[in-house]
C-alpha positions as a printed Julia matrix, in Angstrom:
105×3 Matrix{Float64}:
  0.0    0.0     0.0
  2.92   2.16    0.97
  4.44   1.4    -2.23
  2.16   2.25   -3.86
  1.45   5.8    -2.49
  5.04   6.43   -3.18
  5.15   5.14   -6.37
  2.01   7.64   -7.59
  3.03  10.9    -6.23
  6.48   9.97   -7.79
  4.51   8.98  -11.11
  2.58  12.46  -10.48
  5.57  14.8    -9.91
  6.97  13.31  -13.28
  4.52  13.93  -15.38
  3.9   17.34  -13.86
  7.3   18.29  -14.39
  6.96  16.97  -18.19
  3.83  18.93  -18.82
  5.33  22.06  -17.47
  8.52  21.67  -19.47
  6.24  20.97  -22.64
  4.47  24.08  -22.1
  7.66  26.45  -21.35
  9.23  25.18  -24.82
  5.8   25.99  -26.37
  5.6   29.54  -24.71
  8.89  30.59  -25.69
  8.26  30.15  -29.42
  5.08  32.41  -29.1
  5.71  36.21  -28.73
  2.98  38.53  -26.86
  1.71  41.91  -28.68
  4.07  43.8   -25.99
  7.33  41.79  -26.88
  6.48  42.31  -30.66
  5.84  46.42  -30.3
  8.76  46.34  -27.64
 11.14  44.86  -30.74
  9.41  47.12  -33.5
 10.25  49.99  -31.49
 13.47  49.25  -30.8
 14.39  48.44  -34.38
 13.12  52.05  -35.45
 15.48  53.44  -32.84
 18.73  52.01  -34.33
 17.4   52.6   -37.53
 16.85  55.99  -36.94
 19.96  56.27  -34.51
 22.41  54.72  -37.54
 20.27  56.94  -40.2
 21.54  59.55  -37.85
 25.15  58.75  -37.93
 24.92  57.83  -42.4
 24.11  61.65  -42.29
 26.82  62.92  -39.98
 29.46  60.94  -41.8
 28.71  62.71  -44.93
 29.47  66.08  -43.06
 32.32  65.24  -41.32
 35.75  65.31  -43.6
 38.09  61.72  -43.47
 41.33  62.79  -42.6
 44.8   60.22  -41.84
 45.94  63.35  -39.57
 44.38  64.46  -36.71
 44.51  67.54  -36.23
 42.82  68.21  -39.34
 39.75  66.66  -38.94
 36.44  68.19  -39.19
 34.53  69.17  -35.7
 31.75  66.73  -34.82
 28.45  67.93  -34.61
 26.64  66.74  -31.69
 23.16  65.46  -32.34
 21.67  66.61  -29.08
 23.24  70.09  -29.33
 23.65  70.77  -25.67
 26.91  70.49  -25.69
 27.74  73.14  -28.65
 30.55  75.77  -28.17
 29.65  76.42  -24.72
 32.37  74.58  -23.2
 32.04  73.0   -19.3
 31.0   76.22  -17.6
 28.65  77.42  -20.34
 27.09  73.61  -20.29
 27.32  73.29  -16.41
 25.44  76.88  -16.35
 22.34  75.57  -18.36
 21.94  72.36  -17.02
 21.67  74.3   -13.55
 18.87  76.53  -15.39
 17.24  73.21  -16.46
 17.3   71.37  -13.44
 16.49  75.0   -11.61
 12.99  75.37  -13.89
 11.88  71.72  -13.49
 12.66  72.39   -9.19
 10.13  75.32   -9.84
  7.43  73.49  -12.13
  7.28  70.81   -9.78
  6.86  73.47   -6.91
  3.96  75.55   -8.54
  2.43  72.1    -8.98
């Protein structure tokens, strides 16, 4: 009798253990609406990111030497011709108008 208890639940665990493995390699093959929108997205951001860098390349001069390469334009523009105090001075004024938005809210 106590033989065969033992012998069921171990009978039982396999075959739950089969079933769930069964239906993890199933899963995995099938992608959800989010993981498919989550993958188109991210494909239009390198596209668009290496779109981005196919047009600076065409403005930017090839040169062997280095000093006389062409300046690289930055895509963001924040960091421009301001130079570290000039950039640390707006982000201050950024970070100092979002402190008062978030006050006045």
């Amino acid at each position: 009798m106590l033989i065969s208890l033992l012998f069921t639940v171990l009978l039982a665990e396999h075959g739950y253990w089969v079933v769930d493995r069964a239906l993890a390699a199933l899963s995995r093959r099938v992608s959800t609406v989010g993981e498919i929108n989550v993958r188109k997205e991210e494909y239009l951001v390198r596209r668009r990111y290496l779109q981005n860098l196919g047009a600076k390349s065409d403005v930017q001069r090839v040169s062997a030497d280095p000093v006389d390469r062409a300046p690289v334009e930055d895509v963001i523009g924040f960091w421009d011709n301001k130079g570290i105090d000039g950039t640390v001075a707006v982000a201050r004024e950024m970070l100092s108008q979002s402190w008062r938005r978030t006050k006045v809210e």
